[in-house]
C-alpha positions in Angstrom: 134.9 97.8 106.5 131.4 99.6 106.6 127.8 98.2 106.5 124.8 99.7 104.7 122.4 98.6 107.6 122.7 98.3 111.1 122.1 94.9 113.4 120.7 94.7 116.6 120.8 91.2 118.2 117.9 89.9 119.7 117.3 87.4 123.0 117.3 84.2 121.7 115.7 80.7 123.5 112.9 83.1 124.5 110.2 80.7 126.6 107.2 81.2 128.8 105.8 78.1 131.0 103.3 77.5 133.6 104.9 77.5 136.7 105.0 74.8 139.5 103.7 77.6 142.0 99.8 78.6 141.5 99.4 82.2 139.1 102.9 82.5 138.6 104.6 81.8 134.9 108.7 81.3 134.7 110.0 83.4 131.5 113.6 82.3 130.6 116.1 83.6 127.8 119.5 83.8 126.6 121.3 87.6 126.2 122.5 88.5 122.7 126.4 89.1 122.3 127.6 91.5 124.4 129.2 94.9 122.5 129.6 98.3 123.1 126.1 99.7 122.9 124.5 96.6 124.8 121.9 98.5 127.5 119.7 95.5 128.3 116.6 94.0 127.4 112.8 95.0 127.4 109.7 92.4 128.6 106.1 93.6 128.2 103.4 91.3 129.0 99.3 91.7 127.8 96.5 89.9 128.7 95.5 87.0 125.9 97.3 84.8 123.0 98.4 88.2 120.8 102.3 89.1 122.3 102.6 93.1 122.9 104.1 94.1 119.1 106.0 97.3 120.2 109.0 98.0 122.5 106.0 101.1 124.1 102.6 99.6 123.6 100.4 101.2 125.3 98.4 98.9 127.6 101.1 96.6 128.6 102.7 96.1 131.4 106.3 96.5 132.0 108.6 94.3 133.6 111.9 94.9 132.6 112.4 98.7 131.7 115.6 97.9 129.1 118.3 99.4 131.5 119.4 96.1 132.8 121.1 93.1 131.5 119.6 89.9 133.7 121.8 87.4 133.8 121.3 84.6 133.4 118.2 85.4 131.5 115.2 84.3 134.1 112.1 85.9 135.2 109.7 84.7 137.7 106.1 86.9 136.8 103.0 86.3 138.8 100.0 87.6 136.1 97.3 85.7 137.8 95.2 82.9 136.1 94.5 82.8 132.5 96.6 83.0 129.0 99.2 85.4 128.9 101.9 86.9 126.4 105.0 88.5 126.6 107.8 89.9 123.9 111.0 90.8 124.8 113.7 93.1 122.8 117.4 93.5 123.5 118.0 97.3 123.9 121.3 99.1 122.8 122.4 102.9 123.8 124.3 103.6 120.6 125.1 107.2 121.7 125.7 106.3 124.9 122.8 109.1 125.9 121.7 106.4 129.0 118.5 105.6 126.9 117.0 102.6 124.9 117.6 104.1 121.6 117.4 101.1 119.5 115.7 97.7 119.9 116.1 94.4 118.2 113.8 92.6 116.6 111.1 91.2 118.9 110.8 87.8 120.2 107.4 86.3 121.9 105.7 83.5 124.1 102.6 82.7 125.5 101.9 80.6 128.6 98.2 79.7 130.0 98.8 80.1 134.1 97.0 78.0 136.2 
């Protein structure tokens, strides 16, 4: 059996909320199926309502590098006050070089902290 095209699975349940603690927003997800060339996943987080679009955008902040598989999929950020976004990809080491060489597709959220 082959395929034409490859698939990488993404996060899925992907959620941002305000929460109960002043400045701080609660990010919470579910890791794709586990395989050979799982690495981890990826979160970036900008400033404003429009999510970071690429796994290396410059100007975002990182908060999970891709090396590491949280579990189970929570994330307590303090960004401050204001409207926020965040994307998160799933990132898979198909060589098995100790890199992110591939990344799902993305999945977003955006949370107003108060």
């Amino acid at each position: 059996l082959t395929t034409a095209s490859r698939f990488y699975h993404p996060v899925t349940g992907f959620t941002a909320v305000d929460a109960a603690t002043t400045t701080f927003a609660d990010i919470n997800w579910n890791l794709p199926p586990a395989r050979f060339d799982t690495r981890g996943v990826r979160m970036l987080r900008l400033a404003g309502t429009t999510p970071p679009s690429t796994p290396n955008q410059i100007g975002a902040t990182v908060l999970l590098d891709g090396s590491t598989n949280p579990d189970p999929g929570f994330d307590s950020d303090r960004p401050g006050l204001g409207a926020f976004s965040y994307s998160m990809w799933a990132t898979y080491d198909e060589w098995q070089s100790g890199t992110n060489e591939r990344f799902s597709d993305l999945r977003s959220a955006t949370v107003v902290v108060t």
